[in-house]
C-alpha positions, 0 to 999 in steps of 0.5 A: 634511278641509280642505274641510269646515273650510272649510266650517264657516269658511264657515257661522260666517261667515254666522251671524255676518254676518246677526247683525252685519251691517257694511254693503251690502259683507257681505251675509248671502246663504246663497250665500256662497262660501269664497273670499269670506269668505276675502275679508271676512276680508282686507277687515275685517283690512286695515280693522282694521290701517288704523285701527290704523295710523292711530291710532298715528301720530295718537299719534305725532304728537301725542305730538311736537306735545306734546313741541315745544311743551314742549321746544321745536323740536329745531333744525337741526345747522348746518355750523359751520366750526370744527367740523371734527377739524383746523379753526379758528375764524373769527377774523374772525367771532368780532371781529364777533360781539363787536361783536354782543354789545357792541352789541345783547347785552351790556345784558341778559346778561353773560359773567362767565367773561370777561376783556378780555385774553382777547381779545387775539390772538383777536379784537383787538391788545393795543392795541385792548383795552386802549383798549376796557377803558378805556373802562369804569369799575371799582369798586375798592378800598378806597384808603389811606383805606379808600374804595371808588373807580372807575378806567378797566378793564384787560386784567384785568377781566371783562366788565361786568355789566349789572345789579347782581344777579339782583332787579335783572336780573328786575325789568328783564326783566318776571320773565325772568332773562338767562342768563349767555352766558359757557357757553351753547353747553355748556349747551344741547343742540346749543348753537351751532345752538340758539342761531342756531336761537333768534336768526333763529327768531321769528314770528307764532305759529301759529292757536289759539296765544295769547301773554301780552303781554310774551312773544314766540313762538319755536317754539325755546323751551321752551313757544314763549313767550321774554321776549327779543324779537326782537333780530337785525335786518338792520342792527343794527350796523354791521360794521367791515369792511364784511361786510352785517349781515344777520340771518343773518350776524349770528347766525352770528357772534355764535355763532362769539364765543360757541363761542369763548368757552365753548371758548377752548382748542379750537385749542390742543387740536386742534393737540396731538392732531395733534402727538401723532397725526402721532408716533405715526404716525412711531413707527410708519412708523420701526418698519416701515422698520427690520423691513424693514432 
């Protein structure tokens, strides 16, 4: 029985393949045996499954390629050192990424959710912020005559504002509005590495990839063209502390005052969850010692 379905196999392929012919490796000779259409049929199956394979990660790899060109290039998870359960910021790093943003990132974007006092103990002495918020005039007011007037800051006021509302900030920026810094590690996906990702990723755009004049290309943007230009630079600013300021460790550092900045309380919380961890397990270790008594 088996040998006579083979058979039948055997003569519908025939028919098939001198009606349909599909190349010099099918010939339609009557002296076809089982095993080679068992053959042809394992040669046109694998060819099958090899376009179709084939297709599906052409698929996949446009699909991607579409995805990164509209979001933007998932950017690599960096090591952050304060990123550890029972780890600290660099605060040596957070003073000099400061000096980054006050120097090369404070004329287009604000931190309007910080205040100089918030510096003081993190980054700087009492003293140096007090004489750093002098240096900026406030708007205050009114006075006893009911006039607006301008004082040298204090350890109170927020970060100066580089513009005077979002028209001004848009119209200096060729349309672009500056986020607010003051949150931006938060507020993007994998924000610190995303940010450092942004800041050191610029290059030439790719063939076939044209930029309107103004923009800049960045494969970390979404849709790869950022209004920003490249800003980080190996010598931008000079450090205070004689670290090389390099493009990279400017980025790192910058990154590190920003992460500090949207979570200024992340010392203090792991340093309370270590508190409250070590007493639970002396609650525990007692408990034993005295079952055991």
């Amino acid at each position: 029985m088996a040998a006579g379905r083979g058979m039948g196999i055997s003569q519908l392929l025939k028919k098939v393949f001198r009606h349909h012919p599909s190349g010099p490796f099918l010939p339609s000779s009557p002296r076809i045996n089982h095993e080679e259409s068992v053959g042809f049929i394992g040669l046109r199956a694998l060819s099958i499954l090899g376009v179709g394979a084939s297709g599906l990660l052409s698929f996949a790899t446009i699909a991607s390629a579409s995805y990164e060109a509209e979001h933007g290039l998932e950017a690599p998870s960096y090591p952050w050192p304060h990123a550890g359960i029972l780890s600290s910021y660099d605060h040596a790093s957070i003073r000099r990424g400061h000096q980054v943003y006050q120097q090369v990132c404070a004329s287009c974007h604000s931190m309007s959710l910080i205040s100089y006092r918030d510096l003081v103990g993190v980054a700087y002495t009492e003293e140096e912020t007090k004489a750093m918020a002098a240096e900026i005039e406030v708007v205050d007011g009114p006075n006893d005559e009911g006039e607006m007037f301008t004082r040298p800051g204090k350890l109170s006021d927020r970060f100066p504002q580089p513009y005077a509302n979002e028209q001004a900030a848009r119209y200096a920026n060729g349309g672009a509005y500056p986020p607010d810094l003051s949150l931006i590690t938060k507020a993007r996906h994998n924000g610190q590495s995303y940010v450092f990702a942004l800041l050191t990723g610029y290059r030439d755009p790719p063939a076939g990839v044209s930029i309107r004049e103004g923009l800049h290309y960045n494969p970390y943007f979404p849709g790869g063209a950022i209004a920003m230009p490249k800003m980080l630079m190996d010598g931008a600013v000079e450090y205070e502390d004689g670290t090389p300021a390099t493009e990279a460790q400017m980025g790192k550092d910058v990154v590190s005052f920003l992460s500090w900045a949207a979570e200024p309380e992340m010392e203090e919380r792991k340093l309370v969850s270590y508190c409250n961890l070590s007493a639970e397990l002396s609650s525990v270790l007692i408990a034993k010692c005295n079952l055991c008594v």
